[in-house]
N, C-alpha and C positions, 0 to 999 in steps of 0.2 A: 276629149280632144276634138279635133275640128272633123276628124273620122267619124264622129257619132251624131252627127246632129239630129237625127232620125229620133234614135233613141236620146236624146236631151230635150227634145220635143216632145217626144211620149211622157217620158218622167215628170216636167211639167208642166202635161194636163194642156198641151197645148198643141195636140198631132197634127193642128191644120199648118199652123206656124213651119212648118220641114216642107209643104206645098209652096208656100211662099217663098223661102229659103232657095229651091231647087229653080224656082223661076226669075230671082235676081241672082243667081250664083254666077252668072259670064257675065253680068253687067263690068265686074271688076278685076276682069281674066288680065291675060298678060299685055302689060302696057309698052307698043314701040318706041322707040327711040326717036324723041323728036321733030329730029334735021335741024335744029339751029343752035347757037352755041347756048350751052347751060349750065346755071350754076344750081349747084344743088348742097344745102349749109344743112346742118344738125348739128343735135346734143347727142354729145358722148360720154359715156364711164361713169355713168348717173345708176344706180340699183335699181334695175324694173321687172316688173312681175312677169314673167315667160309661160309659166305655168301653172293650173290650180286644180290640186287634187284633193278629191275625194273621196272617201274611204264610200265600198259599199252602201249603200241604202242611207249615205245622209245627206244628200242631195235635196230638197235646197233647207234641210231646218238645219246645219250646221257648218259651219266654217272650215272651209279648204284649206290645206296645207298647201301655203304660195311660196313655189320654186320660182329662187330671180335669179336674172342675167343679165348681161352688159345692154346698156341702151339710153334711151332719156328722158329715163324713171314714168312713162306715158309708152312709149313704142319702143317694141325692141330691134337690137342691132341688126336682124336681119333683112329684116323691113326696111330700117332706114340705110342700108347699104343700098337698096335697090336699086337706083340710078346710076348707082357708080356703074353697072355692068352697059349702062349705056356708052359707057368710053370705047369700047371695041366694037360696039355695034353702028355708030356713026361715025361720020368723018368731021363733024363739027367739033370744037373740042366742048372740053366737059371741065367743069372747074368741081370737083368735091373736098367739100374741108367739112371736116370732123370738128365743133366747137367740144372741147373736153371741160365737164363737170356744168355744162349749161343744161339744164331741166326743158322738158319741152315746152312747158306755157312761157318759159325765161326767155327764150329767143327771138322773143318781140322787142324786148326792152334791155337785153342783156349790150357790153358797150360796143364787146368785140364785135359780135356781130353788127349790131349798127357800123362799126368802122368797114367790117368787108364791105356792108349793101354800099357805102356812100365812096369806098374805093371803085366800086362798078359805074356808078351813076357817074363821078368826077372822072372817067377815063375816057 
């Protein structure tokens, strides 16, 4: 889990890698809200990988047993809810829309979405 990196670094053979780890770890601490208005789009209800377990001692010659959960099948929903909590933290509004069943790399090209950015841009 993200509790072990220590020991994921030890296992593999790579202990310096957790020094490095421990000196970029607040580069990506918690991010403020803004102050301007934001819109913030995702993929939703797409099957993504949450978790990957390993049994005992097979770390890294055999394949994890991947637990999924809601998200856009790349990042999962709790990650990409993050900005929403920026709605009560500013006074700017906040636009969040959930695109459902759009995959993360889809969102470049997917229609809907193109139709939200070009509603923002034409208003």
């Amino acid at each position: 889990t993200a509790w072990d990196y220590a020991d994921f670094y030890q296992d593999v053979g790579y202990p310096e890698g957790y020094g490095m780890f421990q000196q970029l770890y607040n580069l990506t601490g918690p991010l403020p809200p803004p102050g301007v208005p934001t819109y913030c789009y995702y993929g939703a209800d797409v099957k993504t990988p949450l978790q990957f377990q390993y049994a005992a001692g097979t770390f890294p010659d055999q394949q994890p047993t991947v637990v999924y959960g809601p998200g856009d099948g790349t990042v999962n929903n709790n990650s990409l809810v993050s900005c929403a909590r920026w709605q009560s933290e500013q006074d700017q509004p906040m636009y969040v829309q959930a695109f459902s069943g759009v995959d993360h790399s889809d969102m470049v090209q997917n229609m809907d979405v193109i139709m939200a950015i070009q509603n923002i841009t034409n208003s």
